[in-house]
C-alpha positions in Angstrom: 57.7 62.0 -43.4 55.0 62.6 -41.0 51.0 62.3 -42.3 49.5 65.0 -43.9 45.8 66.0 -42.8 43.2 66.5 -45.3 40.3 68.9 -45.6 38.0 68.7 -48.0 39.7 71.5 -50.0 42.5 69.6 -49.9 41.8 66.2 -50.5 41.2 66.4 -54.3 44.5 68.0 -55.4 46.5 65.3 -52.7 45.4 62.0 -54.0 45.5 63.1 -58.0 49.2 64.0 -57.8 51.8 61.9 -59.1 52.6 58.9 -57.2 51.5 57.4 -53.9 48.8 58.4 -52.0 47.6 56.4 -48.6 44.6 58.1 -46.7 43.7 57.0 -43.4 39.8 57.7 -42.1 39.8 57.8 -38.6 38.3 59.5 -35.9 39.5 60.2 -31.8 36.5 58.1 -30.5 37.5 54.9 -32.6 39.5 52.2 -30.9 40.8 50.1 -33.5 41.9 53.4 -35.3 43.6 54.6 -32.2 46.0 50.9 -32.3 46.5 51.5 -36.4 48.1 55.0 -36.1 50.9 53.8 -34.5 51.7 52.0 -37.2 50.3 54.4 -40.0 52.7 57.0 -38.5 55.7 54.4 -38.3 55.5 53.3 -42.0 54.9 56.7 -43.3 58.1 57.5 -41.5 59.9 54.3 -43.2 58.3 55.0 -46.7 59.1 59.1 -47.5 58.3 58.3 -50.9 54.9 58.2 -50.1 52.3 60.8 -49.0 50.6 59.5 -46.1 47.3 61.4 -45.3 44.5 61.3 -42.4 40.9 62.7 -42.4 39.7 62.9 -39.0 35.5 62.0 -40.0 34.7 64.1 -37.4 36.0 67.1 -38.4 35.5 66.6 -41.9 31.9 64.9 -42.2 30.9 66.1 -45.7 34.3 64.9 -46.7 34.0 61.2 -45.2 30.4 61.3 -47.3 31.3 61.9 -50.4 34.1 59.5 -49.8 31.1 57.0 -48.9 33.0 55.9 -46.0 30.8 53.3 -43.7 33.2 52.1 -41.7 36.3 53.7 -40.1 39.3 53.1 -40.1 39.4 53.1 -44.0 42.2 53.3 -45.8 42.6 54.3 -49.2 45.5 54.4 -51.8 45.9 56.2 -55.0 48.7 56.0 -57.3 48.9 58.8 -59.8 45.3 59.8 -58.9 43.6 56.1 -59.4 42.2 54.5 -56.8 43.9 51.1 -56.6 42.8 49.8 -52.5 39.8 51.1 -50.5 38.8 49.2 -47.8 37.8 49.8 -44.3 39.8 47.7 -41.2 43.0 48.3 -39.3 46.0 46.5 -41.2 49.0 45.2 -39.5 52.1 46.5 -40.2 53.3 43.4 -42.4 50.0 43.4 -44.3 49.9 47.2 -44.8 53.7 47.1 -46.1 52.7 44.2 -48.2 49.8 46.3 -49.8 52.1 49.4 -50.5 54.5 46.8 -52.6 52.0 45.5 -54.4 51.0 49.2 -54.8 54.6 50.5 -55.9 55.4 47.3 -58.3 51.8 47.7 -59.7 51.9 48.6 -63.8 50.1 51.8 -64.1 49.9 51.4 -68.1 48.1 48.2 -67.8 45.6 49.3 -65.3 44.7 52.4 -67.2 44.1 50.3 -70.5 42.1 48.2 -68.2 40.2 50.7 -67.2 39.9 52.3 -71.0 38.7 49.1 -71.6 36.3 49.3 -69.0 34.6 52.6 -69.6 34.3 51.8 -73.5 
C-alpha cells in the first residue's frame, strides 16, 4: 500500500480509526527525511495492514503545530486512535520494523486501563 498524505482535515479521522496508524513529518528541504522515505515507502509496501501517512510541514504548517512537532522527520504511530510512539529521527529499516512489532503485539486492553488509571 502506498502512503497516504495528510491535511489537516484529514489527519484527525486517519489516526483514530481502528488499527495502525504511522505518520511521517517530513518536508522536501530535509535531508535525513529525504534517506527515511525510501524506506517509509518500502515497509508500508511490506506491511498493507498498516496505514502509512506523510504530512509534508510545509504545506501543512498549522498541522505540524498543533502536532508540536520541533524536529522533522517525526514519526508517529497510533493504534486504535492512541498514541503509542512519537519521536522525531529517521529509523532504520530494522529498528522501524522492530517498532511496528512491538506496536502490533502491544495489548490495547492494558494500555487503556493504564491510561484510565492514569487520568483518574
Amino acid at each position: 500500500m502506498a502512503t497516504t498524505e495528510l491535511t489537516a482535515q484529514t489527519f484527525d479521522s486517519t489516526v483514530t480509526q481502528e488499527g495502525i496508524t504511522v505518520v511521517d513529518f517530513w518536508a522536501s528541504w530535509c535531508g535525513p527525511c529525504m534517506q527515511f522515505a525510501p524506506i517509509y515507502e518500502k515497509t508500508s509496501e511490506e506491511r498493507p495492514h498498516i496505514t502509512f501517512a506523510k504530512v509534508d510541514t510545509e504545506a501543512e504548517q498549522e498541522l505540524a503545530g498543533a502536532a508540536q512537532i520541533s524536529a522533522i522527520p517525526t514519526l508517529m504511530i497510533f493504534r486504535d486512535g492512541i498514541l503509542l510512539f512519537n519521536q522525531a529521527g529517521a529509523l532504520p529499516a530494522p529498528q522501524l520494523n522492530k517498532l511496528l512489532d512491538a506496536v502490533e503485539a502491544a495489548d490495547m486492553d492494558d494500555i487503556r486501563r493504564q491510561m484510565a488509571q492514569e487520568n483518574a
